[in-house]
PDB file with one MODEL, atoms N, CA, C and O in Angstrom:
MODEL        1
ATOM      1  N   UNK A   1     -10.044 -20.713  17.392  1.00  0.00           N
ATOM      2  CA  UNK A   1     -10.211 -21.026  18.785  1.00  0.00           C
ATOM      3  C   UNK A   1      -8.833 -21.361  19.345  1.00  0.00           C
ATOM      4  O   UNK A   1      -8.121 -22.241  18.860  1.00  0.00           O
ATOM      5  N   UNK A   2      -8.491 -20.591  20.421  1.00  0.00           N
ATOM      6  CA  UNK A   2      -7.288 -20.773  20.672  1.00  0.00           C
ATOM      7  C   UNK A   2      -7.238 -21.821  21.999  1.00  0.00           C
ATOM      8  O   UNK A   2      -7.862 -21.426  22.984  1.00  0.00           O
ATOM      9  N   UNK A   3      -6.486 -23.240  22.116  1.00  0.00           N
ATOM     10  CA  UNK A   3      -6.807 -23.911  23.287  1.00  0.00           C
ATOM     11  C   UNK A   3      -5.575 -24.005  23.446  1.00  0.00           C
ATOM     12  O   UNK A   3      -4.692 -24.173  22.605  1.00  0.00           O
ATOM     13  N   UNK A   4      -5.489 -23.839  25.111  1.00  0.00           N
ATOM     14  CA  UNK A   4      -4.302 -23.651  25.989  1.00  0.00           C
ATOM     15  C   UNK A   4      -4.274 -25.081  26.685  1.00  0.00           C
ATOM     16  O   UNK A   4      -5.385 -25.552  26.925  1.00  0.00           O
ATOM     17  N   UNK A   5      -3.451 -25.645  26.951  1.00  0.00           N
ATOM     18  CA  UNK A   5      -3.026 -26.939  27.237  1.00  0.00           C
ATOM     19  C   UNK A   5      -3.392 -28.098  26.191  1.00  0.00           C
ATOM     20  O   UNK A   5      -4.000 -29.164  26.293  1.00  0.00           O
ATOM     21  N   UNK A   6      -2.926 -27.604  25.422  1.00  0.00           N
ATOM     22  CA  UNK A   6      -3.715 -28.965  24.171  1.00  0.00           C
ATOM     23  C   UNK A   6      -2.915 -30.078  23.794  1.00  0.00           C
ATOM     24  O   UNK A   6      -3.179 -30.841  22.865  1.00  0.00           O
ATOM     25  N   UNK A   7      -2.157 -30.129  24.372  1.00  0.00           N
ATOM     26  CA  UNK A   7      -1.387 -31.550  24.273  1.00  0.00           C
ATOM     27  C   UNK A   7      -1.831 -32.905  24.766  1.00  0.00           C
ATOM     28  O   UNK A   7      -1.564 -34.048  24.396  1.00  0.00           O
ATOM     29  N   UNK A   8      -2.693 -32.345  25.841  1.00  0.00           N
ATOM     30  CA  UNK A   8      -3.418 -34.005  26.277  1.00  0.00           C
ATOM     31  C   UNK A   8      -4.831 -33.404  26.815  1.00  0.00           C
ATOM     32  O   UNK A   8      -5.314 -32.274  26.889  1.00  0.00           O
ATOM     33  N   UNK A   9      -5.310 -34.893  27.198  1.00  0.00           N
ATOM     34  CA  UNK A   9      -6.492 -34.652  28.438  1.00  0.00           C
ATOM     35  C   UNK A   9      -7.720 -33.789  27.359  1.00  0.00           C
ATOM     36  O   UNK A   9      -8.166 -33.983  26.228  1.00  0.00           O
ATOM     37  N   UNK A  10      -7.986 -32.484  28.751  1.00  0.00           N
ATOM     38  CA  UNK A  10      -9.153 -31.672  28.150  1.00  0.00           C
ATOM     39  C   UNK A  10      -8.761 -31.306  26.857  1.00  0.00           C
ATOM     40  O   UNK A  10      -9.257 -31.730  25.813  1.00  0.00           O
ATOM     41  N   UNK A  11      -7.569 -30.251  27.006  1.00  0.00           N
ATOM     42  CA  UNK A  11      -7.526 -29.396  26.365  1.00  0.00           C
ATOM     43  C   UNK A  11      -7.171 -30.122  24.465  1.00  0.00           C
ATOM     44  O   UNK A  11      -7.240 -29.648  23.331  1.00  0.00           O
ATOM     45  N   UNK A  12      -6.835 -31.332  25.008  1.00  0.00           N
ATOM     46  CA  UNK A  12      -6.986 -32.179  23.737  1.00  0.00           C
ATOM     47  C   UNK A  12      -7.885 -32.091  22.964  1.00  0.00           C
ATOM     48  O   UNK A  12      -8.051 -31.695  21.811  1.00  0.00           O
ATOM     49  N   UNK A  13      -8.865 -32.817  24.308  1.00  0.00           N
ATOM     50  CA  UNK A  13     -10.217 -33.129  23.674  1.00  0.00           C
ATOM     51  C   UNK A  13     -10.893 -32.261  23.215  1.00  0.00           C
ATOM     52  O   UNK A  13     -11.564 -32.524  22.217  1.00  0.00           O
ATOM     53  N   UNK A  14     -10.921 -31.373  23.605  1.00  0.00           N
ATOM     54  CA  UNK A  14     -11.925 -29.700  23.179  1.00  0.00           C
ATOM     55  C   UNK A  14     -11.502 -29.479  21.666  1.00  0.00           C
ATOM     56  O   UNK A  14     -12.375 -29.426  20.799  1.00  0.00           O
ATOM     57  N   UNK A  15      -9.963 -29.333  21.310  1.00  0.00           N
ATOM     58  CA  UNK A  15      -9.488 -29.300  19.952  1.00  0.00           C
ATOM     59  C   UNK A  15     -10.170 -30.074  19.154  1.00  0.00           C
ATOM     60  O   UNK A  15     -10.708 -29.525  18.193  1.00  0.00           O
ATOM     61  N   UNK A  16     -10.316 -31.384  19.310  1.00  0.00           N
ATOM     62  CA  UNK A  16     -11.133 -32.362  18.611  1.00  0.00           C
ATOM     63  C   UNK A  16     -11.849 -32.033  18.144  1.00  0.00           C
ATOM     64  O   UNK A  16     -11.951 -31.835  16.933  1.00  0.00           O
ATOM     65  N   UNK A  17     -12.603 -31.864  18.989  1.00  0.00           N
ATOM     66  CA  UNK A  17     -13.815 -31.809  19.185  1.00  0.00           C
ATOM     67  C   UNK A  17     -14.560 -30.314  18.215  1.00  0.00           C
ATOM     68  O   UNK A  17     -15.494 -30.369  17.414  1.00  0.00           O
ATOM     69  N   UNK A  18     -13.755 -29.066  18.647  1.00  0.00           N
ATOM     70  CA  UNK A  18     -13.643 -27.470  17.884  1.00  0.00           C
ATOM     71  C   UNK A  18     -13.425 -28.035  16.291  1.00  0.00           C
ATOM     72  O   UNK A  18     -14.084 -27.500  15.400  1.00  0.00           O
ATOM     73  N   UNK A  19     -12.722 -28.848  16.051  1.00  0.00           N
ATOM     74  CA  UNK A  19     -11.874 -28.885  14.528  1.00  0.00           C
ATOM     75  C   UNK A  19     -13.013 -29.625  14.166  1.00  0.00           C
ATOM     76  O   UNK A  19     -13.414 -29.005  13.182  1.00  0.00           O
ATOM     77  N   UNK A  20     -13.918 -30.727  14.380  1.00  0.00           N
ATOM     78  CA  UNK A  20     -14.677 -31.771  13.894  1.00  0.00           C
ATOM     79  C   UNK A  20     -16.180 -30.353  13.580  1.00  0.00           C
ATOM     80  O   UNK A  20     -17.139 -30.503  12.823  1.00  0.00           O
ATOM     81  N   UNK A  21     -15.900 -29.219  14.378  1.00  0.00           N
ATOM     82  CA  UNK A  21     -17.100 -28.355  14.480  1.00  0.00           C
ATOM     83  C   UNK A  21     -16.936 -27.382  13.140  1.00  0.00           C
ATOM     84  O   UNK A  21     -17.854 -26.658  12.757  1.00  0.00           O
ATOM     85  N   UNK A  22     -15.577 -27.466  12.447  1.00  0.00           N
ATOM     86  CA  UNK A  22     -14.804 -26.789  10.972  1.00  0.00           C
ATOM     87  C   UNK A  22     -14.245 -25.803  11.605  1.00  0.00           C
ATOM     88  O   UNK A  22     -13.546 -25.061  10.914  1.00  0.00           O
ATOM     89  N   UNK A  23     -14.368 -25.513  13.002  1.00  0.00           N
ATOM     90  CA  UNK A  23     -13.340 -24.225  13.416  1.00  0.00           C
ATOM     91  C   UNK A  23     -11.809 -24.244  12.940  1.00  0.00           C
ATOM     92  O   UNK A  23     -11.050 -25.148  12.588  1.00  0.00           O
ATOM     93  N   UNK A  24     -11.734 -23.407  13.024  1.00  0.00           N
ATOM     94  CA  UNK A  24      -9.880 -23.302  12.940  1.00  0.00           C
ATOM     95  C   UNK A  24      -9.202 -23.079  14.426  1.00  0.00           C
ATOM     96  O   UNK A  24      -9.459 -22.011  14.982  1.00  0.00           O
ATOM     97  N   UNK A  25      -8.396 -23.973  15.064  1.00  0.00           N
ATOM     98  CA  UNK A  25      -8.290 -24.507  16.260  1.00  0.00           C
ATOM     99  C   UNK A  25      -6.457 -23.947  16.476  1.00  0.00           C
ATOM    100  O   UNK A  25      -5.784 -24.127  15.462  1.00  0.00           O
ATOM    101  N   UNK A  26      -6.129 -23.674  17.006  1.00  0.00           N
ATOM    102  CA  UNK A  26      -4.564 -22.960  17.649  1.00  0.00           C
ATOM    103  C   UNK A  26      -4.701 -23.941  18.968  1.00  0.00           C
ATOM    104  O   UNK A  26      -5.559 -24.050  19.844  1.00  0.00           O
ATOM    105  N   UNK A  27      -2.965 -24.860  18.587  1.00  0.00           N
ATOM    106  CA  UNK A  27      -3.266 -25.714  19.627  1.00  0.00           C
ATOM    107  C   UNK A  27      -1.755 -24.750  20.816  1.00  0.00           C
ATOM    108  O   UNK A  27      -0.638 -24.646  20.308  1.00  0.00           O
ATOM    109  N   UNK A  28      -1.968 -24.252  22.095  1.00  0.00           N
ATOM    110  CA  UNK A  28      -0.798 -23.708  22.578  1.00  0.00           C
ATOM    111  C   UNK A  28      -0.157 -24.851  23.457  1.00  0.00           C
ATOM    112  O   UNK A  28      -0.901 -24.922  24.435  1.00  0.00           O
ATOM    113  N   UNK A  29       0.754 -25.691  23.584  1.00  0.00           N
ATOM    114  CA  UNK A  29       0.942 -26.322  24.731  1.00  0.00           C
ATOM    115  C   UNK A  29       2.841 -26.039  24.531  1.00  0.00           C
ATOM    116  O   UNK A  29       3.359 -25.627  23.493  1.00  0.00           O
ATOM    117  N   UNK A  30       3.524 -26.362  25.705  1.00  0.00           N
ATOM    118  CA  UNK A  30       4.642 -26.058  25.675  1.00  0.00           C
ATOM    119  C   UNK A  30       5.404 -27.494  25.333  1.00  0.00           C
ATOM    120  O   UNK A  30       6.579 -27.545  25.696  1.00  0.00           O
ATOM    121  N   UNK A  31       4.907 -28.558  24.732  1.00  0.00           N
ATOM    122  CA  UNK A  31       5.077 -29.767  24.656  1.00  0.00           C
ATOM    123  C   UNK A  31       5.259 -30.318  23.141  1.00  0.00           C
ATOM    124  O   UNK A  31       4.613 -29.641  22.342  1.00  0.00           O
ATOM    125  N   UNK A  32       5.829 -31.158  22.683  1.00  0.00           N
ATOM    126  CA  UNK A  32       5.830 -31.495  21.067  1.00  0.00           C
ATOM    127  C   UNK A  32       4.775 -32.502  20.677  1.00  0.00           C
ATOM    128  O   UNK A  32       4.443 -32.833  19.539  1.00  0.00           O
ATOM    129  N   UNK A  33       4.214 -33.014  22.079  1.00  0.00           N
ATOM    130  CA  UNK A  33       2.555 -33.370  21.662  1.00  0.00           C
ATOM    131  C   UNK A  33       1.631 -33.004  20.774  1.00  0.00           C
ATOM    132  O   UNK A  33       1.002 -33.592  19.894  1.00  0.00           O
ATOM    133  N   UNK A  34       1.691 -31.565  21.314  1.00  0.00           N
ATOM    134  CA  UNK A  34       0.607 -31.078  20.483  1.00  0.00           C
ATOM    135  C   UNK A  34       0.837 -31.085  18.784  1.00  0.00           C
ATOM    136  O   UNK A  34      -0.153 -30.957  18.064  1.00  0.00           O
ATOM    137  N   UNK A  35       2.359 -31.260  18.120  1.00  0.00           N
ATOM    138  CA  UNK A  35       2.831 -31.905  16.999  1.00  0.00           C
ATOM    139  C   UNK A  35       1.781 -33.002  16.064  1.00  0.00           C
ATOM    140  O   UNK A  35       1.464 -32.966  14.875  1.00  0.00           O
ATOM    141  N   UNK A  36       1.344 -34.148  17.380  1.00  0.00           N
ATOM    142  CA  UNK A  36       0.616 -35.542  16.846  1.00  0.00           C
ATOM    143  C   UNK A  36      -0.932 -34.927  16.590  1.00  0.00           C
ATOM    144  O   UNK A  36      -1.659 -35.041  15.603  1.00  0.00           O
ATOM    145  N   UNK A  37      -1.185 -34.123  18.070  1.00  0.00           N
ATOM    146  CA  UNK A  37      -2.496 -33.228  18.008  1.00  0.00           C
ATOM    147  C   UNK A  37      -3.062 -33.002  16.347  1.00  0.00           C
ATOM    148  O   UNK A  37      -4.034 -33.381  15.693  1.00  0.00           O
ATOM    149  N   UNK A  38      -1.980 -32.251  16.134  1.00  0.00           N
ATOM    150  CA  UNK A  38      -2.466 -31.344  14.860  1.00  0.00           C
ATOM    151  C   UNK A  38      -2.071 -32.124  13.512  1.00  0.00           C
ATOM    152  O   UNK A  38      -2.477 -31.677  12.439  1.00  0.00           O
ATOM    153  N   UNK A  39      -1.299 -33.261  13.552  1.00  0.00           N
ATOM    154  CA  UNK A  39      -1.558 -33.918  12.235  1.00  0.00           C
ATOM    155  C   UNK A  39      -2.675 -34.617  12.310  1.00  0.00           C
ATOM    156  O   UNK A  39      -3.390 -34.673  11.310  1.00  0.00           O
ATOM    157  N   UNK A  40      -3.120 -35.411  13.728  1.00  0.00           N
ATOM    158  CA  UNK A  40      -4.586 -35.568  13.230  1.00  0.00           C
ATOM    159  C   UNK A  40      -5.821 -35.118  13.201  1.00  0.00           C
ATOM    160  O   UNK A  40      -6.868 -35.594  12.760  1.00  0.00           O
ATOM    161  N   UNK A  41      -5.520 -34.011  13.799  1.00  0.00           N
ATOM    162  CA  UNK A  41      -6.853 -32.761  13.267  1.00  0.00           C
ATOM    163  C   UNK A  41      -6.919 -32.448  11.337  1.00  0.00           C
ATOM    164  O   UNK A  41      -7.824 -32.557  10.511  1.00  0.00           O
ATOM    165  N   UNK A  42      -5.531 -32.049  11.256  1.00  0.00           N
ATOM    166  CA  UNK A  42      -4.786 -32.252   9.399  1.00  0.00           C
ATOM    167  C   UNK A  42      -5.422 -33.529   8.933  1.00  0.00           C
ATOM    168  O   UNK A  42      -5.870 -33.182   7.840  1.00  0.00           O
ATOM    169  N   UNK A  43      -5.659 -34.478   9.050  1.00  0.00           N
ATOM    170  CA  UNK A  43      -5.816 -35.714   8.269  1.00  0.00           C
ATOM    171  C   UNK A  43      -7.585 -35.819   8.074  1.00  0.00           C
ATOM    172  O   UNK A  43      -8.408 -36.319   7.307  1.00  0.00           O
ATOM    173  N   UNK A  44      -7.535 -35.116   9.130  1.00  0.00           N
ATOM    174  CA  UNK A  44      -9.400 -34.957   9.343  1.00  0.00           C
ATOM    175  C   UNK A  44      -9.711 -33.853   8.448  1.00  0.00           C
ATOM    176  O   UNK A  44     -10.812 -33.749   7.908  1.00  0.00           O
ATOM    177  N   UNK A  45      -9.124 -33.343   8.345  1.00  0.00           N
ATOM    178  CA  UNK A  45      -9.511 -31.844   7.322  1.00  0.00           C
ATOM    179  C   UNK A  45      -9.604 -30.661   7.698  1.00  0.00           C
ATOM    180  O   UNK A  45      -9.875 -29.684   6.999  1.00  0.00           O
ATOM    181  N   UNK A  46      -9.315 -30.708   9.166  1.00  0.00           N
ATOM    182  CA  UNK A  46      -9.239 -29.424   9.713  1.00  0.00           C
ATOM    183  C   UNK A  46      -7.861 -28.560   9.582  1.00  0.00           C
ATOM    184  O   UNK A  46      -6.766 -28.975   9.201  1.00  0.00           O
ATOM    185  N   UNK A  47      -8.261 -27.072  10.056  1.00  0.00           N
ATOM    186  CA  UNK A  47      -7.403 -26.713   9.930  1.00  0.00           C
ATOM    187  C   UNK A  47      -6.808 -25.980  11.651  1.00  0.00           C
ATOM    188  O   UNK A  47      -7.527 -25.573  12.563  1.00  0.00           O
ATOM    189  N   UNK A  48      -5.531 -26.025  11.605  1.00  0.00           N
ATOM    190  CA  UNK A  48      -4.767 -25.923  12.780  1.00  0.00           C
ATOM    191  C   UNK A  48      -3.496 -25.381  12.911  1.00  0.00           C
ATOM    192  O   UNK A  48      -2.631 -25.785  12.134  1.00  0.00           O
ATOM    193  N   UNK A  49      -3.174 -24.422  13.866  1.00  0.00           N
ATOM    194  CA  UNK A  49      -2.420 -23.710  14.228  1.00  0.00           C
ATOM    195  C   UNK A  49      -1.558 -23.929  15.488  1.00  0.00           C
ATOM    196  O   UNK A  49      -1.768 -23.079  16.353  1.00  0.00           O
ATOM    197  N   UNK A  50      -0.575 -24.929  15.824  1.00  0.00           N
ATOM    198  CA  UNK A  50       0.407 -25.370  17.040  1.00  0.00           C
ATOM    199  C   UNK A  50       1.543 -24.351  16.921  1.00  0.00           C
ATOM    200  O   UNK A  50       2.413 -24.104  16.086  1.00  0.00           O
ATOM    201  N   UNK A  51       1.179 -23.882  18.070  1.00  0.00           N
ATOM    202  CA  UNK A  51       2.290 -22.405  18.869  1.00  0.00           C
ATOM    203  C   UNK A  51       2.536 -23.352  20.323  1.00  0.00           C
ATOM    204  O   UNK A  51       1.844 -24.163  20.939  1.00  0.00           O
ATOM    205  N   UNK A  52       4.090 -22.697  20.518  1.00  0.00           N
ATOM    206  CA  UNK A  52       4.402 -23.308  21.709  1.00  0.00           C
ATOM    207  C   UNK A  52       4.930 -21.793  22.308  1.00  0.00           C
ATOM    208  O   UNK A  52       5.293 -20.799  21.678  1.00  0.00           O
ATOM    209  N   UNK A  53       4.814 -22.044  23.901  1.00  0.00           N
ATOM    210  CA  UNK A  53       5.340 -20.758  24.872  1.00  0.00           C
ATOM    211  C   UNK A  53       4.451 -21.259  26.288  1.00  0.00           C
ATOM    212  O   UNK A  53       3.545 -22.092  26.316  1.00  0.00           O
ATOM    213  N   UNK A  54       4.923 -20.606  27.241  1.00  0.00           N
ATOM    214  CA  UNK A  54       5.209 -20.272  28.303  1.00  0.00           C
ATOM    215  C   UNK A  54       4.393 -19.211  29.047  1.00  0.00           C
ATOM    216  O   UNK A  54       4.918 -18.163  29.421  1.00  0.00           O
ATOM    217  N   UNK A  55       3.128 -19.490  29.252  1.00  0.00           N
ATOM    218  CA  UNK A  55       2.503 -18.471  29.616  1.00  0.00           C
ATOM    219  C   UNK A  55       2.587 -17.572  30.957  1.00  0.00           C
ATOM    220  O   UNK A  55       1.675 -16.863  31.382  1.00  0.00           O
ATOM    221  N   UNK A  56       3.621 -17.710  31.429  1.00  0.00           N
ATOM    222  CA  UNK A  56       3.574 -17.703  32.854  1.00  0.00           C
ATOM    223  C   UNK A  56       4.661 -16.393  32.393  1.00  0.00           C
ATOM    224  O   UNK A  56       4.771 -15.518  33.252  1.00  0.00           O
ATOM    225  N   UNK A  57       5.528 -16.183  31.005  1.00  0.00           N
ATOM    226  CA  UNK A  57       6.168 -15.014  30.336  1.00  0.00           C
ATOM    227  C   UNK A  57       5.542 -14.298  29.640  1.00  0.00           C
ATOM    228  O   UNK A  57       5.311 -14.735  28.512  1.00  0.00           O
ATOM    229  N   UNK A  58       4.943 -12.759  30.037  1.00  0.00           N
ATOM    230  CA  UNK A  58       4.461 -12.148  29.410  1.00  0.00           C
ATOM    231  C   UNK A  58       4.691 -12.215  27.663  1.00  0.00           C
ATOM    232  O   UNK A  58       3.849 -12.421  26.789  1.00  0.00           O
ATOM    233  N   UNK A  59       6.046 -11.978  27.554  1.00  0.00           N
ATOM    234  CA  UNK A  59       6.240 -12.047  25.559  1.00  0.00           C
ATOM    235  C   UNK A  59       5.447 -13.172  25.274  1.00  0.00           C
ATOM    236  O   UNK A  59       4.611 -13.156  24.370  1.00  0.00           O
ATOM    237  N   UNK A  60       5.611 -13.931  25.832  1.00  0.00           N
ATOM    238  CA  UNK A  60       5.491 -15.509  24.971  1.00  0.00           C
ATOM    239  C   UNK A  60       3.579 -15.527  25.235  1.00  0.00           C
ATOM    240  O   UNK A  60       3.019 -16.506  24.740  1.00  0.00           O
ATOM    241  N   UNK A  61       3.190 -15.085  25.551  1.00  0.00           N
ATOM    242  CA  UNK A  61       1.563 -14.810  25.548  1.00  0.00           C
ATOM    243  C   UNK A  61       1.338 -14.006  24.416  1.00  0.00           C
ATOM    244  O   UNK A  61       0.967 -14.529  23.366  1.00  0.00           O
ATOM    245  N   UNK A  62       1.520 -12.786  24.511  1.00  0.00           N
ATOM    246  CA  UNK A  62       1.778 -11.880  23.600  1.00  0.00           C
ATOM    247  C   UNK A  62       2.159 -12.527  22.611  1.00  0.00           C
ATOM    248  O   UNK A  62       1.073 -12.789  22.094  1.00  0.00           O
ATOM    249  N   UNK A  63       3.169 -13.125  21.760  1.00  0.00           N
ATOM    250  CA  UNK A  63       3.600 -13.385  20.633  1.00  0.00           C
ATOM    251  C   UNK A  63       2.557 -14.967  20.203  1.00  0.00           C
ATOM    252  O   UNK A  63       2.677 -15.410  19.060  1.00  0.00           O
ATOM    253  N   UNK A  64       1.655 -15.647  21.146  1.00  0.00           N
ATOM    254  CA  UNK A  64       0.591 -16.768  20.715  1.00  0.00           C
ATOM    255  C   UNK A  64      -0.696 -16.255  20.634  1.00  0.00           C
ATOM    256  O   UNK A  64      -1.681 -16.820  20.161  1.00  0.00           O
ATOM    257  N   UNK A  65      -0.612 -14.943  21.216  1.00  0.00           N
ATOM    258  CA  UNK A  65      -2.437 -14.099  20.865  1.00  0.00           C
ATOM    259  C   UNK A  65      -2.099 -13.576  19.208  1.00  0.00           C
ATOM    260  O   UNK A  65      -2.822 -13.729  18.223  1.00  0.00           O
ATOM    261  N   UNK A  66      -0.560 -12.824  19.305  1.00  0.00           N
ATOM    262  CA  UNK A  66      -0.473 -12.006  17.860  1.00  0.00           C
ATOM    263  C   UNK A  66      -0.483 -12.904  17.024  1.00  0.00           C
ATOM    264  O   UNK A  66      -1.336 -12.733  16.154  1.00  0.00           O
ATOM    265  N   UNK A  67       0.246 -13.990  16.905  1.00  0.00           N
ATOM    266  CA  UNK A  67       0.714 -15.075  15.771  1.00  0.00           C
ATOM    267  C   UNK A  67      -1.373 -15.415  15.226  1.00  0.00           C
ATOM    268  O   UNK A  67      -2.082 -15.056  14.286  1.00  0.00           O
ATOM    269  N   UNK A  68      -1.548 -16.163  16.323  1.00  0.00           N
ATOM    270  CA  UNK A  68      -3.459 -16.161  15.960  1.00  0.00           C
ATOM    271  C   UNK A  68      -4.382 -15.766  15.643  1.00  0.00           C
ATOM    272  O   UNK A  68      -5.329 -16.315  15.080  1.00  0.00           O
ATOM    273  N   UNK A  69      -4.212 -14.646  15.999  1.00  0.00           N
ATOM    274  CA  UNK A  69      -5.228 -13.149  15.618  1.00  0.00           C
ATOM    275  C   UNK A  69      -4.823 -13.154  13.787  1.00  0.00           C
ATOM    276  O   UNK A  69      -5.648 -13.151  12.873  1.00  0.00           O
ATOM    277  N   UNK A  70      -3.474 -13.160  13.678  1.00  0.00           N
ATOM    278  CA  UNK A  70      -2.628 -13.200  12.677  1.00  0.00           C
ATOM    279  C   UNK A  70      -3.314 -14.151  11.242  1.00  0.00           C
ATOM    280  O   UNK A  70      -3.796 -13.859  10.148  1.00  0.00           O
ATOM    281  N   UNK A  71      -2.967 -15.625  12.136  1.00  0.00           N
ATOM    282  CA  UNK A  71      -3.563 -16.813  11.666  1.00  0.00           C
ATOM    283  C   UNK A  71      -5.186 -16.713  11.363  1.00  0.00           C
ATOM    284  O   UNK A  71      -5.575 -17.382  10.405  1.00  0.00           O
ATOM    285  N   UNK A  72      -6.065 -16.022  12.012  1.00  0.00           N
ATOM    286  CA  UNK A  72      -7.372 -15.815  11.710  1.00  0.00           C
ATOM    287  C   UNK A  72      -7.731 -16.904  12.486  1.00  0.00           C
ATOM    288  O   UNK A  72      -8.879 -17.087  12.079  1.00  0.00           O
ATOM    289  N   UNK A  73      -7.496 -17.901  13.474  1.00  0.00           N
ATOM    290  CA  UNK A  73      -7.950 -18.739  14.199  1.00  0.00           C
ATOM    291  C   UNK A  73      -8.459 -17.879  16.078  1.00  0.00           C
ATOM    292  O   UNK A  73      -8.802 -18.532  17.064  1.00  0.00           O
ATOM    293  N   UNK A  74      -8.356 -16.641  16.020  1.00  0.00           N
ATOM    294  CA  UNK A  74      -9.393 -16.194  17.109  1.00  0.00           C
ATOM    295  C   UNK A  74      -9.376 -14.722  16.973  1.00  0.00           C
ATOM    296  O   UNK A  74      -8.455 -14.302  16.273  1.00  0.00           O
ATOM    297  N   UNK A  75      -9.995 -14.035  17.363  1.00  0.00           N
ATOM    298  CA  UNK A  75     -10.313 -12.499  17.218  1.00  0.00           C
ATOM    299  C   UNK A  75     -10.016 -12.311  18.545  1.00  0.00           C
ATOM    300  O   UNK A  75      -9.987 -13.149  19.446  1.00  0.00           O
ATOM    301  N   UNK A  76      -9.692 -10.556  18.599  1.00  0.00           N
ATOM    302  CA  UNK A  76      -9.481  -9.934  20.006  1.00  0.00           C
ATOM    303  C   UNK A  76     -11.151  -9.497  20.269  1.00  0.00           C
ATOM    304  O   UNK A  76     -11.993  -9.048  19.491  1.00  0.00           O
ATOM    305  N   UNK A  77     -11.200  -9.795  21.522  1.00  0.00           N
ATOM    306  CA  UNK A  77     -12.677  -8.911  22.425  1.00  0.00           C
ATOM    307  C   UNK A  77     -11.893  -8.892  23.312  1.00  0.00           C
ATOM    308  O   UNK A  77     -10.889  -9.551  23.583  1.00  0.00           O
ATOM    309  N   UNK A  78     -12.722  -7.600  24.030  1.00  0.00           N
ATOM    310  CA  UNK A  78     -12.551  -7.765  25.334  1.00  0.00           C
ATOM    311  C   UNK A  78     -14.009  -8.308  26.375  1.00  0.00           C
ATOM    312  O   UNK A  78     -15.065  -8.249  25.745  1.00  0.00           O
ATOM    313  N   UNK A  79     -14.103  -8.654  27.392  1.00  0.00           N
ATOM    314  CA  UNK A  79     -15.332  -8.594  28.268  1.00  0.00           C
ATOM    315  C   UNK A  79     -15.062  -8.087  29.527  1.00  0.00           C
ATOM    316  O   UNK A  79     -14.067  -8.159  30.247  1.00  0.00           O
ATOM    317  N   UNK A  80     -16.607  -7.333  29.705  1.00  0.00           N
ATOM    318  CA  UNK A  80     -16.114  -7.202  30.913  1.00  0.00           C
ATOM    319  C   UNK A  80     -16.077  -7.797  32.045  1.00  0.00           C
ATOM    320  O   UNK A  80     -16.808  -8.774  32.209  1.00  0.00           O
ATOM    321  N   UNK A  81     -15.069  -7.272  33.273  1.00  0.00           N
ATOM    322  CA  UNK A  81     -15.097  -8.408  34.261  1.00  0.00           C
ATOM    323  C   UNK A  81     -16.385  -9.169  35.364  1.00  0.00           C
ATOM    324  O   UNK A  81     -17.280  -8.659  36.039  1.00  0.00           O
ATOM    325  N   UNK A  82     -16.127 -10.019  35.232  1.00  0.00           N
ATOM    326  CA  UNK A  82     -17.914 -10.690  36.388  1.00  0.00           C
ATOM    327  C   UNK A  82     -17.320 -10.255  37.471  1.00  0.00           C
ATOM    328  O   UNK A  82     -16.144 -10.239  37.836  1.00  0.00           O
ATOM    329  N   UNK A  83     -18.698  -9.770  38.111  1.00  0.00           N
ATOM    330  CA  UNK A  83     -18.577  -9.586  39.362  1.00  0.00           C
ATOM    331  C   UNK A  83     -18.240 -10.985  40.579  1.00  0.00           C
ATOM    332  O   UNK A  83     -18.568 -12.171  40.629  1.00  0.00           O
ATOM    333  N   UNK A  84     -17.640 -10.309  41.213  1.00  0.00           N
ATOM    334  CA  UNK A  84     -17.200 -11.233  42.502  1.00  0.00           C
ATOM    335  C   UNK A  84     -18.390 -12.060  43.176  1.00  0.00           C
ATOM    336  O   UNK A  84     -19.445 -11.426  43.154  1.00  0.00           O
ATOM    337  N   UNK A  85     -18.471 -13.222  43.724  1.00  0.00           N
ATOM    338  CA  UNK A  85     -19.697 -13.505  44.234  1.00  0.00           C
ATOM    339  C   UNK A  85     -19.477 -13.565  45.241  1.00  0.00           C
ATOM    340  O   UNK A  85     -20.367 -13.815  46.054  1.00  0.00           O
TER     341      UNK A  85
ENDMDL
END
């Protein structure tokens, strides 16, 4: 499960929360937070994947989907798009 802003707040909490579920959790934040994140997901027994980048730069998206896919912590799908309401 790959969570984008995981250094604090939600995107924290969702990690928690994913890792306590035995997922394998990819924490992305551009911050060294997500550092503390993932040793205590580690101490819990989970397992975890902290990538840092810049999503707003195409590469650096690209190189936190490949590294994961990589890692086995999320698969590619595609869906299709919802309609507009």
């Amino acid at each position: 499960m790959l969570i984008t802003g995981a250094s604090t707040g939600i995107g924290a909490a969702l990690a928690l929360a994913y890792a306590a579920q035995k997922c394998r959790v990819a924490l992305h934040s551009s911050r060294a937070a997500a550092e503390n994140l993932a040793k205590t997901i580690r101490n819990g027994g989970g397992e975890v994947f902290p990538v840092q980048g810049d999503f707003s730069i195409a590469a650096d998206v690209e190189r936190v989907v490949t590294r994961n896919i990589s890692a086995g912590s999320m698969a590619w799908s595609t869906m299709p798009p919802r309609p507009r309401a």
